[in-house]
C-alpha positions in Angstrom: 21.2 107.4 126.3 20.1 110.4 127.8 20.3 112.3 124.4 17.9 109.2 122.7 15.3 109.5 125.6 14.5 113.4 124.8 14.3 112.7 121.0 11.7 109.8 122.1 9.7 111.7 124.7 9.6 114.6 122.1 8.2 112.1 119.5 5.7 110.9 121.9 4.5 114.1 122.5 4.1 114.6 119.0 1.8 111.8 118.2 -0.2 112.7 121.3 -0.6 116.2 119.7 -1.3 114.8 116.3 -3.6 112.1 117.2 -5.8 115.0 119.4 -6.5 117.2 116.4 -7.7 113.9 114.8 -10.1 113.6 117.6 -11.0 117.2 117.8 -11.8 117.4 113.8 -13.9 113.8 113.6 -16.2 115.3 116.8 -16.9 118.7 114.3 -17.8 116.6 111.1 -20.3 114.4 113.5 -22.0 117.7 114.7 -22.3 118.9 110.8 -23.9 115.3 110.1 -26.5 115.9 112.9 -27.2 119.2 111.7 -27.7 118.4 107.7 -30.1 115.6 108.5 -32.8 117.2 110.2 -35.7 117.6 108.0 -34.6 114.7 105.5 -37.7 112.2 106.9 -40.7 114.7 106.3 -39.3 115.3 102.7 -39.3 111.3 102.1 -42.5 110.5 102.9 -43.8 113.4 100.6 -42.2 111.7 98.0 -44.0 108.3 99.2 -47.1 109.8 98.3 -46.2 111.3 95.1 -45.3 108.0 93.7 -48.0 106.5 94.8 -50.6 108.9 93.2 -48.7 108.7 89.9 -49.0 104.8 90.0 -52.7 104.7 90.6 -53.3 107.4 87.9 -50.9 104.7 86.1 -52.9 102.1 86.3 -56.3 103.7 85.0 -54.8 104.9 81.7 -53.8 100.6 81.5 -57.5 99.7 82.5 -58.9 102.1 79.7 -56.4 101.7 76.9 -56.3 97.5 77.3 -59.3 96.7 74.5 -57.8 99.1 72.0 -54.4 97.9 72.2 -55.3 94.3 72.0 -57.0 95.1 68.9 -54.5 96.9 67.3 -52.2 94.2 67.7 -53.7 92.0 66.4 -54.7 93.7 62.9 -50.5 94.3 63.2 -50.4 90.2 62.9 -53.0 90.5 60.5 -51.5 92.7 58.6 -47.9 90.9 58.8 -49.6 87.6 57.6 -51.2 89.6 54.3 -47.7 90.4 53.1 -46.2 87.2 53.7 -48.9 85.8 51.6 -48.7 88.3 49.0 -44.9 87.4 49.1 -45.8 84.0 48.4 -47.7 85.2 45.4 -45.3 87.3 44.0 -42.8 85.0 44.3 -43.0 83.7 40.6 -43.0 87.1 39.3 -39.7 88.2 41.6 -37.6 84.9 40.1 -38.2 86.1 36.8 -37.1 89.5 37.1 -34.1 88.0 39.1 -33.4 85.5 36.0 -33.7 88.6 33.9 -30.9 90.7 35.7 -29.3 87.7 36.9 -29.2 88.8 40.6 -29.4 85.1 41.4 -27.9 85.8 44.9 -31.5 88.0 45.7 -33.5 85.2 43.8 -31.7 82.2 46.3 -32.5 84.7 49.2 -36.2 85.0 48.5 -36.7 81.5 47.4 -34.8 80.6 50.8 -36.8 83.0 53.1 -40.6 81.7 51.5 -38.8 77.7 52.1 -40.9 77.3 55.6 -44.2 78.7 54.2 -44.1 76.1 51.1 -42.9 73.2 53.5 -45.8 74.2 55.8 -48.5 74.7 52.9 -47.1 74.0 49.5 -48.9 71.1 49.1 -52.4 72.8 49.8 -53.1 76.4 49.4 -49.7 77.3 47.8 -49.2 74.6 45.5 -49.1 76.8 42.0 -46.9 79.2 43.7 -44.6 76.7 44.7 -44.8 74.8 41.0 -43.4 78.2 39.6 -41.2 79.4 42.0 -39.4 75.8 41.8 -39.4 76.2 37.8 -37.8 79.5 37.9 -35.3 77.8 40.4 -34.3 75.2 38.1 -33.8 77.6 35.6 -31.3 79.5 38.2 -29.6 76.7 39.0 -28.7 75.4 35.4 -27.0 78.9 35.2 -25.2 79.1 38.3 -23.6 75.3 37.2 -22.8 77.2 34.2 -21.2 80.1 35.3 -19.5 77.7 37.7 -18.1 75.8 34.9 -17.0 78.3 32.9 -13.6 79.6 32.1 -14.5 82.8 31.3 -16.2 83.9 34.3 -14.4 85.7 37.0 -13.4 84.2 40.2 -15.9 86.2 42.6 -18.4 85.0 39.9 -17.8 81.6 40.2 -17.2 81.6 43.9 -20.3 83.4 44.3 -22.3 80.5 42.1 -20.8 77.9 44.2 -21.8 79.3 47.4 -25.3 80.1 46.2 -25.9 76.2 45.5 -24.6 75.0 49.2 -27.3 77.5 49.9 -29.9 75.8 47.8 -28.8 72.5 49.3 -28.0 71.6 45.6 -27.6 67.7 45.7 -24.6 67.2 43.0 -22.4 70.2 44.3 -19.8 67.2 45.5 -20.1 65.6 42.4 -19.4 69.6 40.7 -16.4 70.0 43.2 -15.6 66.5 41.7 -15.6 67.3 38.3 -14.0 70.3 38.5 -11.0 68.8 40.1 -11.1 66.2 37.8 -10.4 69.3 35.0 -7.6 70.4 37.4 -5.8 67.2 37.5 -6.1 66.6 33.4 -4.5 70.1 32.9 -1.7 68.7 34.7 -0.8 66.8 31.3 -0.9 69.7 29.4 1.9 71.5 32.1 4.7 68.7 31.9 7.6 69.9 30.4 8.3 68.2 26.8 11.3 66.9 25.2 11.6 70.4 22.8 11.7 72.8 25.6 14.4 71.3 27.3 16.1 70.9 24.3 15.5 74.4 23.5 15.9 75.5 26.9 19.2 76.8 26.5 18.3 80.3 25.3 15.7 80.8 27.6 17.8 79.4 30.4 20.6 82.2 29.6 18.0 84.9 29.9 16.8 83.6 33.1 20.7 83.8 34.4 21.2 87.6 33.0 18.1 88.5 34.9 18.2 86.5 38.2 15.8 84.7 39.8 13.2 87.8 40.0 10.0 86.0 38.1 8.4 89.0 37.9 11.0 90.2 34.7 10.8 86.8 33.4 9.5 86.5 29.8 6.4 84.8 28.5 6.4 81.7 27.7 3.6 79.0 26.5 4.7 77.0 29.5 4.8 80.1 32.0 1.8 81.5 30.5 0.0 77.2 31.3 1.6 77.8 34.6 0.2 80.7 35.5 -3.6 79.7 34.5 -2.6 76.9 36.6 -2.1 79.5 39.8 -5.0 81.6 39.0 -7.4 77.9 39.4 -6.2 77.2 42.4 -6.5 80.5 44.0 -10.1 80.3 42.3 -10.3 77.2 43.8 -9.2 78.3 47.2 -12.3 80.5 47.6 -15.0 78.3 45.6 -14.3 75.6 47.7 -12.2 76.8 51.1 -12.2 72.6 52.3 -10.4 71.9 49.3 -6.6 72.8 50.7 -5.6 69.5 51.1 -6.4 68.4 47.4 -4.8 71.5 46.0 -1.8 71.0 47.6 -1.4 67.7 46.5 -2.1 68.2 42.7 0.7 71.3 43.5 3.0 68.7 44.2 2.0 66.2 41.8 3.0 68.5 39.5 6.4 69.1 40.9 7.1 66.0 41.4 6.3 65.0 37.6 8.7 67.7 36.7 11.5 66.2 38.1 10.6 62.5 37.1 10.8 63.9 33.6 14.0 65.5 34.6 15.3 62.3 35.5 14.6 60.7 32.6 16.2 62.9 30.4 18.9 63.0 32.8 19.6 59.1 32.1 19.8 59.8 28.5 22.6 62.7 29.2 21.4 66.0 28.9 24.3 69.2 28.5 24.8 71.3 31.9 23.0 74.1 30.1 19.7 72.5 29.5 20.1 70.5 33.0 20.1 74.5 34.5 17.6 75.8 32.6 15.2 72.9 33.3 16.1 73.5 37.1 15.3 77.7 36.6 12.0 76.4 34.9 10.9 74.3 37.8 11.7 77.1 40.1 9.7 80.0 38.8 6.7 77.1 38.6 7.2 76.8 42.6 7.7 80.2 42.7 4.7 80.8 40.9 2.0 78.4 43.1 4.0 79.0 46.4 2.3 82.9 45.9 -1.3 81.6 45.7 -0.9 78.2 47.7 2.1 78.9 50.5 0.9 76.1 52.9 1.7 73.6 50.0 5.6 74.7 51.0 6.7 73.7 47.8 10.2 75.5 48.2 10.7 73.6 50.7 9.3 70.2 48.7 11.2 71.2 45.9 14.8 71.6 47.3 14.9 67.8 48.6 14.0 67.1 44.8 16.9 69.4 43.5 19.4 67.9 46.0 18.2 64.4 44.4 18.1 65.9 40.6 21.6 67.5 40.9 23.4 64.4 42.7 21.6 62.3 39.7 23.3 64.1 37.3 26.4 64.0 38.5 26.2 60.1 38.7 24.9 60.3 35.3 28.1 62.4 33.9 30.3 59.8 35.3 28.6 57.1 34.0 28.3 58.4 30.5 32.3 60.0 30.8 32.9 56.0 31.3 30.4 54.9 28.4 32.8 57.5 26.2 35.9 56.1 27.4 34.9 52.4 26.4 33.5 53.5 23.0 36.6 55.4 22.3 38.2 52.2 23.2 36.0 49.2 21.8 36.9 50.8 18.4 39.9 49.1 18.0 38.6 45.3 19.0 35.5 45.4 17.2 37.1 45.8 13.7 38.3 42.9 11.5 41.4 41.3 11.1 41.9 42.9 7.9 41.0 46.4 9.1 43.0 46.6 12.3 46.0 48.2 10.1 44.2 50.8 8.9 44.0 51.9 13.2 47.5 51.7 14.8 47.2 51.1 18.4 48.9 54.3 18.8 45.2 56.2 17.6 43.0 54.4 20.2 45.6 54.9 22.7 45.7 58.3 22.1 42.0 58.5 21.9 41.6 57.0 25.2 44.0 59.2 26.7 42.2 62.3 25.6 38.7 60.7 26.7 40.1 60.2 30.0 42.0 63.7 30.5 39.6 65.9 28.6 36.9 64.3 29.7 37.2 64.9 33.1 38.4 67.9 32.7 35.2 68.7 30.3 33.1 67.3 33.4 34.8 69.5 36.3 34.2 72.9 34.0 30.3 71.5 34.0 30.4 70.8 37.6 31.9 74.3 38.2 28.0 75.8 36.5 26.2 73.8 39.1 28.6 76.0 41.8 28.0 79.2 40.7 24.1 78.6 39.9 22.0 79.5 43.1 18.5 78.3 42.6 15.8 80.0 44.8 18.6 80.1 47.0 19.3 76.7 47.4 23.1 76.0 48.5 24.8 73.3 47.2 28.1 74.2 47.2 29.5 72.0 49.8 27.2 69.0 48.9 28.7 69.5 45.3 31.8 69.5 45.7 31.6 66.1 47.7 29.0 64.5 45.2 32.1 65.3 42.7 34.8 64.1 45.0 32.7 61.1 45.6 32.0 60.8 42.2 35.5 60.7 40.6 36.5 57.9 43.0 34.0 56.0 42.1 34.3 56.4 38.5 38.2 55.6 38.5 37.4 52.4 40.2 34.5 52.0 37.6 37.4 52.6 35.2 39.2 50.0 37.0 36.6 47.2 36.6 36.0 48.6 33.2 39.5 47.9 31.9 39.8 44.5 33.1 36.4 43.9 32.2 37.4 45.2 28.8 40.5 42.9 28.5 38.5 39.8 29.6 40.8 39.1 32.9 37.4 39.7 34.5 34.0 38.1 33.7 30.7 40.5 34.5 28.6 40.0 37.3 25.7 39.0 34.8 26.0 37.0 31.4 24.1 37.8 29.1 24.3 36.7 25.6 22.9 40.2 24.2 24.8 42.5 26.6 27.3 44.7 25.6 29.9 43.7 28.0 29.5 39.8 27.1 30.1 41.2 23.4 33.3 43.0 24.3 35.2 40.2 26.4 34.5 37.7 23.6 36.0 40.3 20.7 38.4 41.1 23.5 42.6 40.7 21.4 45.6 41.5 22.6 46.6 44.8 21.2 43.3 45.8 23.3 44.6 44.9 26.3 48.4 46.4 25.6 46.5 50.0 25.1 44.4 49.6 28.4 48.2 48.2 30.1 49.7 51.6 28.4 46.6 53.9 29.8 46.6 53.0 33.1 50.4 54.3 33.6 49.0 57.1 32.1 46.0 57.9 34.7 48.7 56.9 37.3 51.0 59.1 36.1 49.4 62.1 34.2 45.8 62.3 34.3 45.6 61.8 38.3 47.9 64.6 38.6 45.7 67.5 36.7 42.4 66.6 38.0 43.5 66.5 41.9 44.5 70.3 40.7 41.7 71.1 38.9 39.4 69.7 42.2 41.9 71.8 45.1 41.3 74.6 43.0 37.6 74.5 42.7 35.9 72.1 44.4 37.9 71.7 47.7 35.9 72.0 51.3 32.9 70.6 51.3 31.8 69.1 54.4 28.2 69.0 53.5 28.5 65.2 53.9 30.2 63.3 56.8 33.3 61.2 55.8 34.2 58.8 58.8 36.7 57.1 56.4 38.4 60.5 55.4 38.4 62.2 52.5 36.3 61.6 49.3 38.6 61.3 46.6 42.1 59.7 47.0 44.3 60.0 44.9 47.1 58.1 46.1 45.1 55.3 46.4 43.7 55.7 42.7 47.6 55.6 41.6 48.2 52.3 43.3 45.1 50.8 42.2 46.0 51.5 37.9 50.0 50.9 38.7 49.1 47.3 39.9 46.4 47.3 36.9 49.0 48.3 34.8 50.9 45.5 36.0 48.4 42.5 35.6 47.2 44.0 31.9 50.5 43.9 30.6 51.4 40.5 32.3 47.9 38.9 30.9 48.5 40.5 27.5 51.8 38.8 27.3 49.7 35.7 28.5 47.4 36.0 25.9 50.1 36.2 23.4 52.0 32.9 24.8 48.8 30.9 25.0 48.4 31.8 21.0 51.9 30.8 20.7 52.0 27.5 22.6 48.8 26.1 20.8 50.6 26.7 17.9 53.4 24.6 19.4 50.9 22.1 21.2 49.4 21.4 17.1 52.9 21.0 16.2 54.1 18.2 18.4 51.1 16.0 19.0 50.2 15.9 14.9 53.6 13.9 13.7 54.5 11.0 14.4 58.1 11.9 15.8 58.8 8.0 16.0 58.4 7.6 12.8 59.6 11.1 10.8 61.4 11.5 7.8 64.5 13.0 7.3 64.8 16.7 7.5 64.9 18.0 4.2 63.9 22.0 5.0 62.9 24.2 8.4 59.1 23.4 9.3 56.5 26.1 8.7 55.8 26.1 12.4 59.4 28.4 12.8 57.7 30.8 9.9 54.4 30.9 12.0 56.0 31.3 15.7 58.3 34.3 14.1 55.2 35.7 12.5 54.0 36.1 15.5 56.8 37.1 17.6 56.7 40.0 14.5 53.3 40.7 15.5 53.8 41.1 19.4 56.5 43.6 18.1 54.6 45.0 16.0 52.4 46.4 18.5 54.8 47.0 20.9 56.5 49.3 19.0 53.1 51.2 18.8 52.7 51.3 22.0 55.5 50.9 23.8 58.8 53.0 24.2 62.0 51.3 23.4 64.6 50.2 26.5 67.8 50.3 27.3 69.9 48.3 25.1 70.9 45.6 27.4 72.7 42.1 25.9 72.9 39.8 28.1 75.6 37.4 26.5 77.1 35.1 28.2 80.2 35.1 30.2 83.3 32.9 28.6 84.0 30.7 30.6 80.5 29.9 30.1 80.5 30.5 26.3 83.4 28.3 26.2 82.1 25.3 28.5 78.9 25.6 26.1 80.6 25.7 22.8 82.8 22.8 24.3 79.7 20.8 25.8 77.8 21.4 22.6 81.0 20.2 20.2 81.8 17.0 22.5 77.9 16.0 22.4 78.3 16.4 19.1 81.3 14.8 18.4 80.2 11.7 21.5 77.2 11.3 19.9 78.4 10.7 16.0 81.2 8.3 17.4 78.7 6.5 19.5 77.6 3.1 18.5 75.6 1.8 21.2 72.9 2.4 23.3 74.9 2.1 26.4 77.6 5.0 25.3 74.3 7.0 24.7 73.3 6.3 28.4 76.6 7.0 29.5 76.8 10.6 27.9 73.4 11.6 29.1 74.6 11.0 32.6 77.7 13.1 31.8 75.4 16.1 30.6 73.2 16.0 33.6 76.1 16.2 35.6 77.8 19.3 33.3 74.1 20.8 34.6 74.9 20.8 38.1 78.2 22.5 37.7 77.3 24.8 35.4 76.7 28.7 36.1 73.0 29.3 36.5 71.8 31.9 34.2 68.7 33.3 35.0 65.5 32.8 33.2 62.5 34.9 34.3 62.8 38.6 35.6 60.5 41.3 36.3 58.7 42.2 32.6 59.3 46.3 32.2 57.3 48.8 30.4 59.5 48.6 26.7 59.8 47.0 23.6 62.5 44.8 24.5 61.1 43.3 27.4 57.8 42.3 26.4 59.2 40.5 23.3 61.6 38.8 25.7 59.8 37.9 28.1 56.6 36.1 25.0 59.5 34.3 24.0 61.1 32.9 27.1 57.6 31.6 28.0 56.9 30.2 24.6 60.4 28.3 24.3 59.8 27.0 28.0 56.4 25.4 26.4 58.4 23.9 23.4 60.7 22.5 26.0 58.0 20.9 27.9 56.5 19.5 24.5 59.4 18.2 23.6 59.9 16.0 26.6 56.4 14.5 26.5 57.8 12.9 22.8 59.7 9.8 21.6 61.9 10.8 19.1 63.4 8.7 16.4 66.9 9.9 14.4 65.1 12.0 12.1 62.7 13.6 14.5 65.7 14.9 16.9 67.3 16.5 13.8 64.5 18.1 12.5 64.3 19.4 16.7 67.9 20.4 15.6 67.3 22.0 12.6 64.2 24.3 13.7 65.8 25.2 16.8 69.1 26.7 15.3 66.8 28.4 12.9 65.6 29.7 15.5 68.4 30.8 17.5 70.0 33.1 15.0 66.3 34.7 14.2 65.5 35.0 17.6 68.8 36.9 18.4 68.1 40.5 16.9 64.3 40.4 18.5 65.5 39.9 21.8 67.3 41.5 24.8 68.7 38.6 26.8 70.4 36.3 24.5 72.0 34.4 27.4 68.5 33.3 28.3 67.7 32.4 24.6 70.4 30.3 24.8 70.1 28.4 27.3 66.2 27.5 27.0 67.5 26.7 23.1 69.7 24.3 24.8 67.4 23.0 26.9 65.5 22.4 24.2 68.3 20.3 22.6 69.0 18.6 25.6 65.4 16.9 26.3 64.8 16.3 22.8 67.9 14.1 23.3 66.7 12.3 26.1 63.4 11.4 24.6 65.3 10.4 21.4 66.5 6.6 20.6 68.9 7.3 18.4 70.3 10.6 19.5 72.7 11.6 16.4 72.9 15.1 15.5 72.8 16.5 11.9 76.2 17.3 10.0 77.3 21.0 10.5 78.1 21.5 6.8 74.4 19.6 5.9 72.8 22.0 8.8 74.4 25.2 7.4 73.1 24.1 3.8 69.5 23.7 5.1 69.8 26.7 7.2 71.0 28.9 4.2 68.3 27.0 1.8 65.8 28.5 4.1 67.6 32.0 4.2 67.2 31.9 0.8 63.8 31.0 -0.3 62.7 33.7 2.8 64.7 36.1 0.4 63.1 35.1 -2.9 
């Protein structure tokens, strides 16, 4: 503490020391002050009177000079009025010699500057001058409007003609600005791109790809060259008439947009991937071209929403023309007549469809891989692409879907129309059509699904450019399930369509006759020749079509061979020692009871993808139809023999067409059996007389 209260008496003591040489200096300056001011008044008021005798002397040279000056200025005025006058009457003369040299922007300044003398006195002392400085006016405005309107003037020259008639107040420059944009607006016609040079757009379009997108290297065209004249009247424009943005721009994208319109048309008509490119590099140096004289049109900007719309068209459009092929490729082989369907096999179309199916999509995806590697004005695509293709093959295999059971008339369309394609398809639709669309489906589940999921994880996976909530785009599993199950109901309505032929054949065949009253049997009815004429048929195209099975006779066992044989010789031998109606009761009631106790052989399986079963399965349905004819009958004698006669016919022709002969059998004997019940008299034919007419038939087939 004591240490701290010397160090602050010794500051103290310095401040006292400083602050008195403070003191002391401030009392020396105020002595100097006192000193320098002494004298300072009596030198003032010398001053005082100096001013003062200058001012009055000031003042007399005013008084004196006053008259003169007043006079001078007004001969000045005087003098400034004279030249203004002789301005006036010169006037005339200066036009002229403007018209001469055409310096109209000196004639539209003096004829502008001598405006308030002609209002004033144009009507009075001026009037001649103002007469022919108005004529020479006219004149200067009828060649302004000319230079405005022509072509061949410069820009400055027109700009500078349009600004010299605002100037003049000209009454019609509107209706000039007008008219001039009227032009604009028909050149646009002359600009739209024409079915040639997108046809021929090719070559150009290749050049275009060696050399980038650099316009500048670009060459001529007639359509750059329109293009360009185009840019140079809107930068003309720009300056003749600096209010007229708004218009420009719009006519700027008028034309753009009528580019892609016309694009889109051709689009719907199919145009190749090269043509679509070039047509798209076209466009682009246009934008290009205006976006350097008109940038707040932003028509890069304007012009990529269009491409995004133009390129996803034409996808859409690929697909739906790749489907148009297909059906073509297909429709071939229903649209021909009866007589010509032989000169096609099946097998052709099939394999036609199968190549319009596999190379056709893989045709497409090599198209679709262009439109990755093409970078327009730097526009990127590539992950919108490659979902606009992912989404596009799953709709087009559903398309193909529809299509095919469109095509096979086991679906109607949406619309009927009497002259619509489709309408003319499902009514020409025949069997051996639907049996090649049954075929190709297994192979787009099996084969043609396969290569393009490769070819599309090899180029065109990612994307992400669009949101999928659902998952992915394209699916193939699901597109495999949705042909195996139309694979599946194809072949099960061709074999439909095939019975339904069959059993009005059969249907004809049972409600014509009589049965109660037929004749005798004397040969095998034609209807046998015409249902194996068409079994032939169904195998026939099967064989086309389909591959052969495994060779599976179902025979049956024998114990149930031999309780047949046995049941079919004691009916036999019952019936032709019956000779009542009540024995004839009795026995039927012995059959149905044989029924019961019999093994059950069964009928209907699952129809496979050969030869064998398809044929099988036609004629299971079809001798399940003749069964059900049969019992809606009254036979007499005759009637059940002829039954008799056709059906053993039958059974040994039906043997070497078919797989399951257990089957055959047993609907054979079925068929037997209710034409028993419906009959009266229920005696079967003779073996030795059966095996004559049998062999009689065998024979004449032969000859």
């Amino acid at each position: 503490m004591a240490a701290e209260i010397k160090n602050l008496d010794t500051d103290l003591q310095m401040l006292v020391y400083e602050n008195y040489n403070k003191f002391i200096s401030a009392t020396d300056t105020i002595k100097r002050m006192k000193t320098n001011i002494v004298g300072m008044e009596a030198n003032m008021e010398q001053l005082l009177d100096k001013i003062m005798t200058v001012q009055s002397r000031s003042d007399g040279v005013n008084t004196s000079l006053f008259e003169k000056r007043e006079h001078i200025e007004k001969l000045h005025r005087t003098r400034n009025l004279l030249r203004k006058v002789q301005f006036i009457y010169d006037l005339p003369a200066r036009l002229g010699k403007c018209i001469k040299s055409e310096a109209y922007a000196d004639a539209v300044r003096f004829y502008i500057g001598a405006m308030p003398i002609f209002k004033a006195y144009g009507d009075s002392s001026f009037q001649d001058c103002k007469r022919a400085s108005e004529e020479a006016m006219d004149t200067i405005i009828k060649n302004l409007q000319g230079k405005l309107f022509s072509d061949s003037e410069s820009i400055q020259a027109r700009a500078e003609a349009a600004v010299l008639l605002k100037q003049l107040d000209f009454p019609q420059v509107d209706s000039l600005k007008a008219k001039l944009f009227e032009k604009l607006e028909q050149s646009l016609d002359g600009l739209q791109l024409t079915h040639e040079e997108i046809a021929n757009v090719t070559v150009e379009s290749s050049n275009l790809s060696e050399q980038g997108n650099n316009t500048e290297s670009i060459p001529g065209s007639a359509h750059g060259a329109l293009v360009s004249e185009f840019a140079e009247a809107v930068r003309a424009y720009q300056v003749i008439f600096p209010d007229s943005e708004k218009q420009l721009i719009k006519l700027s994208q008028d034309l753009i947009t009528k580019h892609f319109e016309i694009t889109s048309d051709y689009i719907k008509k199919w145009i190749p991937i090269a043509n679509f490119l070039g047509v798209l590099r076209i466009i682009w140096k246009d934008v290009l071209l205006i976006d350097k004289v008109l940038h707040e049109a932003l028509l890069p900007d304007y012009s990529s929403k269009a491409s995004r719309i133009a390129v996803r068209q034409y996808i859409k459009s690929t697909f739906s023309h790749l489907l148009h092929d297909i059906s073509d490729a297909l429709t071939n082989v229903h649209i021909k007549p009866k007589g010509e369907v032989d000169e096609h096999p099946l097998v052709v179309f099939l394999e036609a469809g199968k190549s319009s199916v596999l190379q056709g999509s893989v045709n497409v995806l090599l198209d679709f891989r262009q439109l990755l590697k093409e970078n327009l004005g730097g526009l990127q695509l590539s992950d919108l692409i490659v979902d606009w293709v992912q989404e596009g093959f799953q709709e087009f295999f559903r398309a193909l879907h529809d299509q095919f059971l469109l095509l096979s008339g086991k679906n109607k369309p949406a619309i009927q129309d009497e002259n619509s394609t489709n309408s003319m398809q499902v009514e020409k639709a025949v069997p051996g059509l639907v049996l090649v669309l049954a075929q190709l489906s297994i192979f787009i589940e099996q084969t043609a699904i396969s290569r393009i999921t490769e070819e599309i994880a090899a180029y065109f996976s990612g994307g992400g450019g669009g949101a999928h909530e659902n998952g992915p785009a394209f699916v193939p599993g699901e597109i495999c399930r949705t042909f195996h199950s139309a694979s599946e109901i194809l072949l099960q309505h061709y074999i439909n369509m095939r019975t339904q032929k069959i059993t009005v054949l059969l249907r004809k065949r049972f409600t014509a006759p009589n049965w109660f009253k037929h004749k005798e049997p004397r040969e095998v009815h034609m209807f046998v020749d015409l249902f194996l004429q068409e079994l032939e048929a169904i195998g026939t195209e099967a064989k086309q079509i389909l591959p052969h099975g495994v060779l599976r006779k179902h025979r049956r066992s024998e114990s149930n061979g031999s309780s047949a044989s046995s049941r079919s010789n004691s009916l036999r031998d019952d019936k032709m020692s019956r000779s009542n109606t009540h024995r004839a009761r009795s026995q039927l009631l012995e059959k149905h009871l044989a029924k019961l106790f019999k093994q059950k052989v069964e009928i209907f399986t699952k129809t496979e993808y050969n030869q064998e079963s398809v044929v099988t399965t036609v004629v299971k349905l079809c001798l399940k139809s003749l069964q059900e004819f049969v019992r809606l009958q009254t036979f007499n004698r005759s009637g059940f023999q002829q039954i008799q006669l056709d059906v053993q016919f039958l059974r040994a022709s039906l043997k070497e067409i078919v797989e399951d002969e257990a089957a055959i059998d047993f609907l054979l004997d079925e068929v037997i059996v209710g034409a028993s019940e419906r009959c009266l008299d229920p005696i079967p034919l003779e073996p030795p007389i059966l095996d004559k007419l049998i062999q009689a038939k065998l024979a004449k087939e032969k000859e």
